[in-house]
N, C-alpha and C positions, 0 to 999 in steps of 0.2 A: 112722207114724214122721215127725214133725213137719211133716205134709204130703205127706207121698211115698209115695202105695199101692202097695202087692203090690211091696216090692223084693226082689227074690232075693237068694239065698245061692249064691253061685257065685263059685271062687277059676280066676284065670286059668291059662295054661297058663306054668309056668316054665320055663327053662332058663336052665345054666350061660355065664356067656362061654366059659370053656373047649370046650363042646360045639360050640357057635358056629363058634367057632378052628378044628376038626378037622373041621368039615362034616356030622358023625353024628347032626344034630337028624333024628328020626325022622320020613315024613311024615305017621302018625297023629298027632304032636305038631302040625305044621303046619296040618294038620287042623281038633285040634281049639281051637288059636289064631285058625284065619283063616278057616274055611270056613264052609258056609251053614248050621252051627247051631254056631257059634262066638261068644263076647264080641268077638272082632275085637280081640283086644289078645292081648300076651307079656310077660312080664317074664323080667327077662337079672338073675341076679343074679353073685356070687362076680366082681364090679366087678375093677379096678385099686387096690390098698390106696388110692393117692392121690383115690380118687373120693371118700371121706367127707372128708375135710379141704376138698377144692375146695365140693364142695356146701354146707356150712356155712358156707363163707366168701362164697359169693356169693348164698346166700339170705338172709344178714346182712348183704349189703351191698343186699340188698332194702328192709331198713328203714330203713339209712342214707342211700340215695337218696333214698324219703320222706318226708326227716327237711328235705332243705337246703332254704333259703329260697326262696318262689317265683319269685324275681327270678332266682336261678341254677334252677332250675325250666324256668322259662321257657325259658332259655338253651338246653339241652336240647331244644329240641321242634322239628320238621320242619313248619310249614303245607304247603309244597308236595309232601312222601311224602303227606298225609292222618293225617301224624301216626305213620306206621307206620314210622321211623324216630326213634330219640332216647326223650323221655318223651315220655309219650300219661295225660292224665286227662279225662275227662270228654267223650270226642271221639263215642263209643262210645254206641247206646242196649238198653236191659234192654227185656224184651217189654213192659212195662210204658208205655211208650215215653218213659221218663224218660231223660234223659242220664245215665251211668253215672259217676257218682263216687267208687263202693263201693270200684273197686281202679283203681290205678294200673301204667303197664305203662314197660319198656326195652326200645324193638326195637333188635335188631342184624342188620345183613348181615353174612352169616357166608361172604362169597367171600374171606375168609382162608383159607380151610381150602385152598381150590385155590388159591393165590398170596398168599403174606405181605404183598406189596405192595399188596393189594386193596383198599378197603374199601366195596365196593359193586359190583353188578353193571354191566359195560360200558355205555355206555349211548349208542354211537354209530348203534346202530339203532333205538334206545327211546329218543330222545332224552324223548316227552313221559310216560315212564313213573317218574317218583322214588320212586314207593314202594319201587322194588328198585334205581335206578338213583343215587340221592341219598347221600351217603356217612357212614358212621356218624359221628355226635355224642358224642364219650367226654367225660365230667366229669375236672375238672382235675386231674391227682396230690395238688394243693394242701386239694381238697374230700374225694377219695373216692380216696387213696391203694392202687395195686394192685388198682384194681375191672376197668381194663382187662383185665390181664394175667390175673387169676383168671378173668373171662367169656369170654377168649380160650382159656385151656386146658381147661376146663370144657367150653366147646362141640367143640372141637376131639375131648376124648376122649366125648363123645355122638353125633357123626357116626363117631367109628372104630366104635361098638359098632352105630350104624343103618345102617355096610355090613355088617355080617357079618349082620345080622338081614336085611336086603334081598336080601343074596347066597342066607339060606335061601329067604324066602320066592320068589324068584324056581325056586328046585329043586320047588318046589309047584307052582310058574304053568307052569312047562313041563310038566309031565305034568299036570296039570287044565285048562290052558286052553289052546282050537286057536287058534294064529298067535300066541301070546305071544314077546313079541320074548325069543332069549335073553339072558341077564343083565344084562335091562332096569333094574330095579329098582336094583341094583349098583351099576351104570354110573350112573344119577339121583345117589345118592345120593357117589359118588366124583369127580362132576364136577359138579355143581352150585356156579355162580354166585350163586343166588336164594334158596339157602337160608337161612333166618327164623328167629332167636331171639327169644324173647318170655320177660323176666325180669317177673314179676309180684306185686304186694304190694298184697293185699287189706286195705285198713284196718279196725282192727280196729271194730267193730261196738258200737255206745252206746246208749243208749234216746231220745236223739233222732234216728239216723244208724243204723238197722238195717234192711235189706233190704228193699224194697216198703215200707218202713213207712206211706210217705204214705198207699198204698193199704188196709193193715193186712190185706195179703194175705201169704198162706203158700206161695206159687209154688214146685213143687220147684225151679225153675231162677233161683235171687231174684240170687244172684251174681253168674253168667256163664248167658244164656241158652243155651237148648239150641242145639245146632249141630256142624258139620261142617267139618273141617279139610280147606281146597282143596287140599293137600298130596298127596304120596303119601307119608310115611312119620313120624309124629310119633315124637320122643321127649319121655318126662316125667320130671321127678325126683318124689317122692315132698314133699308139701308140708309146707314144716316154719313148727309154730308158736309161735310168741314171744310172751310174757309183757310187755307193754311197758310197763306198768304200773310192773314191778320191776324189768326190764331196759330200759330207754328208753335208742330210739338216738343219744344225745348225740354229737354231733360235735366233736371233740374242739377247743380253738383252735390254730392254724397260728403260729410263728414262722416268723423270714428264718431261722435258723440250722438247724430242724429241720422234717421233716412230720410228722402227727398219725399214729400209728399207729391204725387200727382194731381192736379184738378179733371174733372170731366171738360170736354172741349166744346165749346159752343156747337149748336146745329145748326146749320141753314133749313128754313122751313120747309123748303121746296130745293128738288134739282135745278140749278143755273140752266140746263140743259132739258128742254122737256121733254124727249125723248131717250133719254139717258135713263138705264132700270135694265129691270128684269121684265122678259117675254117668254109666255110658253105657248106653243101650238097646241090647239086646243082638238080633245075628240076627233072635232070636225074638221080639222086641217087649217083653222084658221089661226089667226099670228093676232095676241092679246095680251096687250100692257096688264102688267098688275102693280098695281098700287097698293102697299101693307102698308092700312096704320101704324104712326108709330108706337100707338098702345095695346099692340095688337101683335100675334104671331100666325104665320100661315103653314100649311101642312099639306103635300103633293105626295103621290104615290114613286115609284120605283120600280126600279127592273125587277127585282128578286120578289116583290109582291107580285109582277106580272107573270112571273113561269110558276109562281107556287098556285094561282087561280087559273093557271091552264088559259091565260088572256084576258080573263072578265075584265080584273081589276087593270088598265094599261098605264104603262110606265109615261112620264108628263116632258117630253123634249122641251127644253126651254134655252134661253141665252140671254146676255147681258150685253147691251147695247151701251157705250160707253159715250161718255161729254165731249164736248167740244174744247179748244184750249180758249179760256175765258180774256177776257181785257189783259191789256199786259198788266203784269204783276199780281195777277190773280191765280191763284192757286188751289182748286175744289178738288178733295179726295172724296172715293166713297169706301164707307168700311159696313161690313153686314158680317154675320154668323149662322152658318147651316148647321145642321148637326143631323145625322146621318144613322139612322134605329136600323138596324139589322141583326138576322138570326147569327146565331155563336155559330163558329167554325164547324162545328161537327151535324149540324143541323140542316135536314136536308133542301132541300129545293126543288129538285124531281128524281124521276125513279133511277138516276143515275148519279146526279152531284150532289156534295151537301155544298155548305157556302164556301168552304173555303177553298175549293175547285171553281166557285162558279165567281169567286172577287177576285182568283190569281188571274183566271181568262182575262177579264174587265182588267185588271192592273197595266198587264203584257200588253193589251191593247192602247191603253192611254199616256202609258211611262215609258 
């Protein structure tokens, strides 16, 4: 399958929000979502009606971010976070150990969700830490009118749905793991400071600018290399892809007297490219497409949930296998949103680190 041997056919474990809400996820479901022969993922569907409207408009405002001129680009970018605040292109390397220009990302610090007044984690004890402590970069209403506001409520209803999936899986951790702190996970994910959104927009793919091409390698992982979210709790929207070829995200011009309204950007139903997505190795060692409805969110575990459970709970290696370059003059981006629950900086992790030791390591390593 264009590179990717022996992938399984294996559909994750669903459940309702509603079930969620009333606590009666079962723990064979928990089970067999998280345990040691589990994909290490859940998906939550039967959303908030308002979660398709938000999702489309902020994964179309993916292509419209990398649509503005690099000069306002620029403007955008953090050197002193490592880039991991504002826009990030090309900071990043593929195993390949080419500089990664394939997609472009928006981090946000998401210490809104615990104080409106936020926009960045405290940073009088971390002064030399800006990855988490440097405060978000939003493009101007004038550029990217209501891009704030939509990736503020967007995020905001993907942490309500990553505590109710935290509050379960913590009903797990207590009865499968000795000394699990109670409603550890919960409490991560309802007071977290450091928590991380990553709005991303994979450019669409051409026959000079397709994945490994230099190497004229078929790498399953050509995209986003394989790897492990330092987290303890990801949330993901389902990737949506754009025709840009016939929807191109023209920016509209600005008058004094008016802003440019944006439109949300058509979807294509399906990837051009059927193997084109996201893959995690599963438990078992095996390699398994996932496919997220698009009225649906999915949720995988993380490094920092795995050293805080002493291994029970394990971290979910996964990669993004990217399109092929379509008909000439076709043009398919894909744009998705993670957002990334983790403990506050001074919170520990084990009997030696708290997080913000154990995400500078993880930083050094990847930047």
């Amino acid at each position: 399958m264009d590179g990717i041997a022996e992938v399984q056919s294996q559909s994750p474990v669903s459940v309702s929000l509603e079930i969620l809400k009333t606590e009666k996820v079962s723990l064979s479901s928990l089970e067999n979502a998280f345990g040691p022969s589990s994909l290490g993922i859940l998906i939550v569907n039967n959303l908030p009606p308002e979660y398709i409207s938000l999702r489309q408009k902020l994964l179309s405002y993916a292509s419209y971010l990398a649509a503005l001129p690099v000069e306002d680009l620029e403007a955008l970018t953090s050197p002193s976070s490592k880039y991991l605040v504002g826009w990030s292109l090309g900071k990043e390397s593929l195993k390949s150990g080419h500089h990664d220009t394939l997609k472009g990302s928006y981090y946000l610090n998401c210490a809104f969700y615990t104080d409106p007044t936020l926009q960045s984690a405290p940073a009088e004890n971390y002064p030399s830490f800006p990855e988490y402590t440097a405060p978000n970069i939003w493009p101007s209403e004038d550029h990217l009118p209501g891009f704030r506001a939509t990736f503020e409520e967007l995020a905001t209803l993907i942490i309500d749905v990553a505590a109710l999936v935290a509050k379960a899986c913590d009903s797990y951790a207590e009865k499968n793991i000795e000394g699990y702190r109670k409603g550890y996970l919960e409490h991560v994910v309802k007071t977290s400071m450091t928590t991380k959104a990553r709005l991303l927009h994979y450019f669409p793919p051409t026959d000079d600018k397709s994945p490994n091409q230099e190497n004229n390698n078929d790498d399953e992982d050509d995209w986003c290399a394989t790897h492990i979210d330092h987290g303890c709790l990801t949330g993901l929207t389902s990737a949506m892809f754009i025709d840009e070829s016939h929807n191109p995200p023209i920016l509209p011009s600005t008058s004094p007297s008016s802003r440019p309204v944006l439109c949300p950007l058509p979807e294509l139903p399906t990837s051009p490219s059927p193997s084109a997505g996201l893959y995690i190795h599963s438990r078992t060692n095996s390699i398994t497409k996932i496919d997220i409805p698009h009225d649906s969110l999915a949720f995988q575990t993380g490094e920092a949930l795995e050293v805080i459970t002493k291994g029970k709970f394990k971290a979910v290696p996964h990669f993004v296998k990217g399109g092929k370059a379509g008909n000439a003059g076709v043009r398919v981006a894909r744009n998705t949103l993670a957002v990334f629950t983790q403990p506050n900086l001074w919170e520990m992790v084990d009997g030696e680190r708290d997080f913000g030791a154990f995400a500078r390591g993880v930083v050094e390593r990847n930047h």
